[in-house]
C-alpha positions as CSV (number, residue, x, y, z in Angstrom):
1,X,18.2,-121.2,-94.9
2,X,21.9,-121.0,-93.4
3,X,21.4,-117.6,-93.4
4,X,18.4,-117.4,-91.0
5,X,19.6,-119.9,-89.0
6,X,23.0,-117.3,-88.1
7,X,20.1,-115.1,-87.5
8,X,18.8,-117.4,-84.9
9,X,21.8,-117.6,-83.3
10,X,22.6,-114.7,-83.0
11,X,19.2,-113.5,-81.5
12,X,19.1,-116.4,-79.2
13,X,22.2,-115.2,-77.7
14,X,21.0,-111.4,-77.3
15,X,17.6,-112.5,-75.3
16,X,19.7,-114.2,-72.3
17,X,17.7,-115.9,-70.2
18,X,14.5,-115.3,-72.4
19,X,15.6,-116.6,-75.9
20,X,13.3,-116.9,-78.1
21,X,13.0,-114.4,-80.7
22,X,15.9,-115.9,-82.6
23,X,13.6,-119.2,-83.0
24,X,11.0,-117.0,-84.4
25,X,12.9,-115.8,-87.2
26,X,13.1,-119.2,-88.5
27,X,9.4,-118.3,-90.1
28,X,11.0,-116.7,-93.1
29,X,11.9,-120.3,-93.9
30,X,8.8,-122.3,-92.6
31,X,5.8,-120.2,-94.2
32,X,3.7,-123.1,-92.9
33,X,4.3,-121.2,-89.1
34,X,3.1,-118.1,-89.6
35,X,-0.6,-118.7,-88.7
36,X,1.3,-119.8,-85.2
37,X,2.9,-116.4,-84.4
38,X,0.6,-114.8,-81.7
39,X,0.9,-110.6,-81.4
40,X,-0.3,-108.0,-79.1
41,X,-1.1,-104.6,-79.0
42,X,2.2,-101.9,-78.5
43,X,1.2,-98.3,-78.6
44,X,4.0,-96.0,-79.3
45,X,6.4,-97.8,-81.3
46,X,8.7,-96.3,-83.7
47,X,7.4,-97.5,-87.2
48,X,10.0,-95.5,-89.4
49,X,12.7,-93.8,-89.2
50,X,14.4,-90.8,-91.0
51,X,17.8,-92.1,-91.1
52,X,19.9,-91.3,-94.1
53,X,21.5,-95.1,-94.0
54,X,20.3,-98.2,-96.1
55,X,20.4,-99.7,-93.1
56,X,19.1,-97.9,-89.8
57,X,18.8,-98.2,-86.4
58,X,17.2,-100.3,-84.3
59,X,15.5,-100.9,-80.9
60,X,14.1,-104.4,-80.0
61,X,12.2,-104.8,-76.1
62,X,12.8,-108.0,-75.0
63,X,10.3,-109.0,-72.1
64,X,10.2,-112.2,-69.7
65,X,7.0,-112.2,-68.0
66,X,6.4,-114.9,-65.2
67,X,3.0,-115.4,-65.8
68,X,1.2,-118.7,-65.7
69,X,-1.6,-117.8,-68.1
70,X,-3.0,-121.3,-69.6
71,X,-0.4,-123.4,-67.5
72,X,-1.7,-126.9,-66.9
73,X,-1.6,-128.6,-63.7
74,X,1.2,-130.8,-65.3
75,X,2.9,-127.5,-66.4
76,X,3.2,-125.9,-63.2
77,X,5.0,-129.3,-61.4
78,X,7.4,-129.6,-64.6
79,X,8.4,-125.8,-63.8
80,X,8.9,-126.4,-60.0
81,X,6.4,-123.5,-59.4
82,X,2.5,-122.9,-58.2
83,X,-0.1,-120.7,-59.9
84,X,0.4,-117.2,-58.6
85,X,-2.9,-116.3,-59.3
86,X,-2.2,-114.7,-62.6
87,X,0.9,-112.2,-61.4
88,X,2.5,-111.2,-64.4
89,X,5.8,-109.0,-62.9
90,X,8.3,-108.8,-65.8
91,X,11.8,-109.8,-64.1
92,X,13.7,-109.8,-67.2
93,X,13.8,-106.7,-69.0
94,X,16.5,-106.4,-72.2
95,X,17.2,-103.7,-74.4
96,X,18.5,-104.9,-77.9
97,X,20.4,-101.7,-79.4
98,X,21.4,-102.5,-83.6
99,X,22.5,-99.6,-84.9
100,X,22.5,-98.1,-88.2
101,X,24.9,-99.4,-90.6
102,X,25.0,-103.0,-89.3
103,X,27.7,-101.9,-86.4
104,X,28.5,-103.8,-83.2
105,X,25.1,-104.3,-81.3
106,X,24.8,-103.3,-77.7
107,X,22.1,-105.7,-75.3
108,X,20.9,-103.4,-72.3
109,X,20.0,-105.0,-69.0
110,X,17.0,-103.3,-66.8
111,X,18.1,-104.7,-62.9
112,X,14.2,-105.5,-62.2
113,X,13.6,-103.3,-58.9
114,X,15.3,-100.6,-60.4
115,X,13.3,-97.2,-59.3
116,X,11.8,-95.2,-62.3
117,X,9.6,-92.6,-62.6
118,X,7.0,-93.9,-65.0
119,X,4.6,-92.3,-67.8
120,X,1.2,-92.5,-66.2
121,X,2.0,-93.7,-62.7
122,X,2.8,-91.0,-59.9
123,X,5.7,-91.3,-58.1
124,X,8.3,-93.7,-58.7
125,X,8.0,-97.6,-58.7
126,X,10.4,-100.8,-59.4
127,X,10.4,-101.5,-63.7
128,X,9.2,-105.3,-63.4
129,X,5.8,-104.1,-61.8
130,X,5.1,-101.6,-64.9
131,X,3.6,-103.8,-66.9
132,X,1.6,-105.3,-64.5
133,X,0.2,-102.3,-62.9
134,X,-1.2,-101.7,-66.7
135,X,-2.7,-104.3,-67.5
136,X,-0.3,-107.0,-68.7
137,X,-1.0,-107.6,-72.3
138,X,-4.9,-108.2,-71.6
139,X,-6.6,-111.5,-72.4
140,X,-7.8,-110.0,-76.0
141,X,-3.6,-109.0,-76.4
142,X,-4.5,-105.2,-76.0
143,X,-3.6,-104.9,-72.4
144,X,-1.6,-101.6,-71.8
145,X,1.2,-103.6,-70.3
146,X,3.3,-103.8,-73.2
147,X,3.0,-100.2,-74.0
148,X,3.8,-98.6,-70.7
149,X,6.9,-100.7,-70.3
150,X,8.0,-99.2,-73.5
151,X,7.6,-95.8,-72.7
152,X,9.2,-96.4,-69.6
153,X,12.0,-97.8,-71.4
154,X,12.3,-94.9,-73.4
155,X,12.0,-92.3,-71.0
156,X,15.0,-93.5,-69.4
157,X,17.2,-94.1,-72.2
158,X,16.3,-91.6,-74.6
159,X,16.1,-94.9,-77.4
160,X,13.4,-95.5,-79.7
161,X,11.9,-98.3,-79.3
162,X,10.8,-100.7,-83.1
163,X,9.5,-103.9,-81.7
164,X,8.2,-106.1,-78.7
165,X,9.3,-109.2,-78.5
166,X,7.7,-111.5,-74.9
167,X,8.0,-114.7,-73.4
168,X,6.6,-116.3,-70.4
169,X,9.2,-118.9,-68.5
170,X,7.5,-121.8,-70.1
171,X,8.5,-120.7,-73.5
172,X,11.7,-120.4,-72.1
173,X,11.8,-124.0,-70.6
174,X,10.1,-125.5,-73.5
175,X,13.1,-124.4,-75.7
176,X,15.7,-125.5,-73.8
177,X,14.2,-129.3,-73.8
178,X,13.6,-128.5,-77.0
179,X,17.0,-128.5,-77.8
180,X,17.8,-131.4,-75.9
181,X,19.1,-129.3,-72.8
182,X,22.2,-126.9,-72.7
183,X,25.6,-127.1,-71.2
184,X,26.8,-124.9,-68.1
185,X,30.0,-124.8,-66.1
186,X,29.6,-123.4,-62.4
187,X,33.0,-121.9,-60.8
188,X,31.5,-123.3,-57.6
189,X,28.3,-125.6,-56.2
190,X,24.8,-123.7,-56.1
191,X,21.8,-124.2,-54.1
192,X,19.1,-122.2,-53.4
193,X,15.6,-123.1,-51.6
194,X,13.7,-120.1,-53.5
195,X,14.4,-121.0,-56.9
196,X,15.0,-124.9,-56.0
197,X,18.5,-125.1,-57.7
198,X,21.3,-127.7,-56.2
199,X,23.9,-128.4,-58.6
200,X,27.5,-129.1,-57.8
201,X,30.4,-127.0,-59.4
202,X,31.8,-127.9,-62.8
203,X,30.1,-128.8,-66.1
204,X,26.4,-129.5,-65.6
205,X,23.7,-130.7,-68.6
206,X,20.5,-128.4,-68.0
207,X,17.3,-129.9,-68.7
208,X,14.4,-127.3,-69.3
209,X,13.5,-126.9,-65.4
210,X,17.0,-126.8,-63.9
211,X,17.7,-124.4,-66.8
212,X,14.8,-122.3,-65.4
213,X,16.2,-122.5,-62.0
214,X,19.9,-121.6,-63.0
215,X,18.6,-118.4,-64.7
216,X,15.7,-117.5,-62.2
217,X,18.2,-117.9,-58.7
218,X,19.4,-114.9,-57.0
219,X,19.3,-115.7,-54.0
220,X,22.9,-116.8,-52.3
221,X,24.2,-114.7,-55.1
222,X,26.5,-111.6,-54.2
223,X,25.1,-109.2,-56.0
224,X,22.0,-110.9,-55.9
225,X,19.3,-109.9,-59.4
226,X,22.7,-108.1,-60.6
227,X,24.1,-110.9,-60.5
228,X,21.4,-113.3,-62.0
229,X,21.3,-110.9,-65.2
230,X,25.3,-112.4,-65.6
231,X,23.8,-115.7,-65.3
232,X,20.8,-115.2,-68.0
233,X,23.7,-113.4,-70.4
234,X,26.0,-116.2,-69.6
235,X,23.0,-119.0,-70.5
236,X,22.3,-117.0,-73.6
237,X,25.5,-117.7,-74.9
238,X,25.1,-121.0,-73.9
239,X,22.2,-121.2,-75.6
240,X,23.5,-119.8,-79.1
241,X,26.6,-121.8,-78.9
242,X,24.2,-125.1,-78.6
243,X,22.2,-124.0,-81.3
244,X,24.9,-123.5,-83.9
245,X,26.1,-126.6,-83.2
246,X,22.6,-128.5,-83.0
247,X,22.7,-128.8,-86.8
248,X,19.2,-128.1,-87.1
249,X,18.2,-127.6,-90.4
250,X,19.1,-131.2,-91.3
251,X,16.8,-132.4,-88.4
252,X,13.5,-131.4,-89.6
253,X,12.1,-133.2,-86.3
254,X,14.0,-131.3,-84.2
255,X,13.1,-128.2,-86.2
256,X,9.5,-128.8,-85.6
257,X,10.1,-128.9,-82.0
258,X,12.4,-126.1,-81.1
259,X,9.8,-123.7,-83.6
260,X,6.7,-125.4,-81.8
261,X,8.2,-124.4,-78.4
262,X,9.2,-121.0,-79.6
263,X,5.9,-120.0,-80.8
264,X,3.9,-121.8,-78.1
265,X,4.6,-118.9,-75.4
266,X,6.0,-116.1,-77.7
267,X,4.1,-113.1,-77.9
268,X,5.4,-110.2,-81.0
269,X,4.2,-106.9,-82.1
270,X,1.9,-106.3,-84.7
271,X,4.8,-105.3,-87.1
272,X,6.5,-108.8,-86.7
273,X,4.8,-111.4,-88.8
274,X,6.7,-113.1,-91.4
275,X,7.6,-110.5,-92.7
276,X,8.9,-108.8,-90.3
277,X,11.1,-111.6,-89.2
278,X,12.6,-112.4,-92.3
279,X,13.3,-109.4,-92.7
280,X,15.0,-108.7,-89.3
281,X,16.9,-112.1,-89.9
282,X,18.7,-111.0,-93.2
283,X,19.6,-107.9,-91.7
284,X,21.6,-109.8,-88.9
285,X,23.2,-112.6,-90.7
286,X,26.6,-111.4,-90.5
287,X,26.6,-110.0,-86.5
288,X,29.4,-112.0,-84.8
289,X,28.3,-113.0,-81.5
290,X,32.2,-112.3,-79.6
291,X,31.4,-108.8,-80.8
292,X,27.7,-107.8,-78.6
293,X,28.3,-105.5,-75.8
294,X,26.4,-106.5,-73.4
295,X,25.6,-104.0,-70.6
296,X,23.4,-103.1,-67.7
297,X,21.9,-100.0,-66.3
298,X,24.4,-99.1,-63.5
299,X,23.3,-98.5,-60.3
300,X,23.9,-96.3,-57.6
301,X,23.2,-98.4,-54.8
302,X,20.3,-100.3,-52.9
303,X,17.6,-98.7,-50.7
304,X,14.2,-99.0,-48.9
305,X,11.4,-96.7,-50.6
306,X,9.0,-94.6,-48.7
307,X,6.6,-98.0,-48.7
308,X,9.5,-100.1,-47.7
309,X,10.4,-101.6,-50.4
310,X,13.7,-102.8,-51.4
311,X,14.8,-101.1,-54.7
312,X,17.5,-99.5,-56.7
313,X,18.5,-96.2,-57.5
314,X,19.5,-95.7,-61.3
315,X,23.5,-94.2,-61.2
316,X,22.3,-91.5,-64.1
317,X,25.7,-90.2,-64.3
318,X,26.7,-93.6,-65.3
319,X,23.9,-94.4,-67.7
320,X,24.5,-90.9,-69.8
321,X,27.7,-92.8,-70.4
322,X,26.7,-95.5,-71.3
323,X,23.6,-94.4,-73.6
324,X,25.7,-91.5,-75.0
325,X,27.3,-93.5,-77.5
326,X,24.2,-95.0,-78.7
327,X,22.2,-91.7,-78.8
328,X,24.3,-88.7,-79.1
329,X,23.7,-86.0,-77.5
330,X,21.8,-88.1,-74.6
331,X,20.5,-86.0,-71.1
332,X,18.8,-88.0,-68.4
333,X,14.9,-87.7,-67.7
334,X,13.9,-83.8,-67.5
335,X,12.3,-85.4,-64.1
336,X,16.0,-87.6,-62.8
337,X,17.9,-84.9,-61.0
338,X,15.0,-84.4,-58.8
339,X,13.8,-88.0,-58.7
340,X,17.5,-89.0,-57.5
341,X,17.7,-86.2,-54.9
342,X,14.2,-86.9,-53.4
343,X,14.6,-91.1,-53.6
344,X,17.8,-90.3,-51.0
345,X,16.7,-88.0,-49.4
346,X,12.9,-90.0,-48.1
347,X,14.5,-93.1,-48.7
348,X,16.7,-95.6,-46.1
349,X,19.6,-96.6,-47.3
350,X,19.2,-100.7,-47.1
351,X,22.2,-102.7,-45.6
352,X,25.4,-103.7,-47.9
353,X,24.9,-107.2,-49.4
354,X,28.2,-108.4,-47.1
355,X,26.1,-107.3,-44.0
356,X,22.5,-108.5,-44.5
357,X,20.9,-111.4,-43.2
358,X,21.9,-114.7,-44.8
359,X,19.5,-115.9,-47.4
360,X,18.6,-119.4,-47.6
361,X,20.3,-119.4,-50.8
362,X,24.5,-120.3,-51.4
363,X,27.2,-120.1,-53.9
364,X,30.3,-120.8,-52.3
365,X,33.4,-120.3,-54.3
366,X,36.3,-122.7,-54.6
367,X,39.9,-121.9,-53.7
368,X,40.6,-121.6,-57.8
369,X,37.6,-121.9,-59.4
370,X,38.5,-123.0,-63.6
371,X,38.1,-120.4,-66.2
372,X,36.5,-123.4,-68.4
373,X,36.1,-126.8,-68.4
374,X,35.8,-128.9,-71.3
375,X,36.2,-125.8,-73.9
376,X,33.0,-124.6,-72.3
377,X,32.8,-120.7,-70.3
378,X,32.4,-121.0,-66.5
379,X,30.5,-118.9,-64.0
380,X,29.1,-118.5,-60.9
């Protein structure tokens, strides 16, 4: 049991503002939840591999959709949010790289209006509105959704992708009340009227909804999404530490309630049922957490599309380094040298953060902000 629960934490950590799949591999224990674990439909994904290792790579797509698919009336109020209408952009995108031989894994962030050129689309459009544009993951679980975000994921990467792994931010909430709330430390206040955050600098005790907030702000940030991916990576951490410590195994109530809340909103590819996870689990056991590299797509710099919208342009020079050591013998996209040449050459370049028009959002730093308070990480 110990060693699934390592598992957990360790996957908790890896997911960032999403964080559930590490809850899920807690079936391997519980048989009783397997009827519980709901699965959709991914074309495309890698289902061996020819690797001459006992152990061999691989590549786990982590998803956070913002969907309000069965939400409640009483939901939607505990969230701080509205039906939408059933918009299901995926703003959290993460790459989870383990490679063969049980080496240091690497967790890849997708900045959510980064500009792709995208299998089956024309032209080029922002990732988070690929798996919308294809259906989401249908109300049956076959949508194409799931499937064209993967082979976008790909494309740009060159990595193989194994499993799916999705969560809408109810899951997300759910789990962090779940565990009776998580522990933050902010180098300085932040409030922001989009996401409806307001909490003062220094340590803070997040409740499911102001957890949700804390991730989901961006606005009043510097580097605005670039900067909220920090935040989910920081709260994954969080997360993970608060697990480990949560002694959960010897709390079978509070087991029942953080799997219940997990599985509620989790959505997994057809090749991880118990099985699957069990199996995932006992190959992790042993990662230590100080030792993920957690990374993000670079980017070149922001600019208005064609369609004014405001997007991102991949740096691929940057990216082949980054991938390179996970995929030797990485190129970019046949399709990226043109792609980057025609995005600046039609495209507007959008004003620098420092320049732009204030947002109703703030994070004001303090004269020395702490490194940590309390024996706990702080951040912006």
């Amino acid at each position: 049991r110990r060693v699934v629960l390592r598992a957990v934490s360790w996957l908790l950590a890896v997911v960032g503002g999403v964080g559930l799949l590490g809850s899920a591999g807690l079936l391997g224990v519980y048989v009783h939840y397997t009827n519980a674990i709901q699965h959709v439909s991914v074309a495309g994904l890698r289902t061996s591999t020819t690797a001459a290792v006992a152990t061999p790579e691989e590549n786990i797509l982590l998803v956070g959709s913002d969907s309000r698919d069965g939400a409640t009336a009483a939901d939607l109020a505990r969230a701080r949010t509205a039906d939408d209408g059933g918009g299901t952009n995926t703003d959290t995108i993460l790459l989870v790289h383990l490679p063969a031989g049980n080496g240091a894994p690497t967790m890849i962030s997708f900045p959510r209006d980064s500009y792709l050129t995208v299998p089956g689309w024309p032209g080029r459009h922002r990732i988070n509105s690929v798996y919308a544009h294809f259906g989401g993951r249908g109300t049956d679980g076959k949508g194409q959704g799931p499937s064209a975000l993967v082979q976008t994921v790909e494309r740009l990467t060159g990595l193989s992708v194994d499993h799916y792994v999705e969560v809408n931010f109810f899951g997300f909430m759910d789990l962090t009340d779940a565990l009776g709330g998580v522990e933050v430390c902010l180098k300085a206040p932040a409030k922001d009227a989009f996401s409806g955050i307001d909490l003062p600098a220094g340590l803070n005790h997040l409740d499911g909804p102001t957890a949700l907030q804390f991730v989901r702000q961006r606005h009043g940030l510097a580097n605005e999404d670039l900067d909220r991916i920090k935040r989910q990576q920081y709260f994954g951490q969080r997360v993970a530490t608060t697990l480990r410590s949560s002694n959960l195994l010897t709390n079978p109530v509070k087991l029942n309630s953080v799997l219940s809340a997990a599985l509620k909103h989790l959505y997994l590819d057809q090749g991880l049922g118990a099985d699957g996870l069990r199996s995932l689990a006992l190959r992790i056991r042993n990662i230590d957490l100080t030792k993920l590299n957690q990374q993000t797509v670079p980017i070149a710099g922001p600019y208005l599309s064609p369609y004014g919208e405001d997007v991102l342009l991949v740096d691929y020079s940057a990216l082949t380094a980054l991938v390179a050591p996970l995929k030797p013998g990485y190129t970019p996209p046949p399709a990226t040298a043109t792609a980057t040449a025609s995005a600046t050459a039609t495209a507007t370049p959008s004003q620098p953060a420092t320049t732009a028009p204030a947002r109703s959002g703030s994070v004001t730093p303090s004269a020395s902000p702490p490194a940590t308070l309390g024996g706990i990480p702080c951040t912006y």
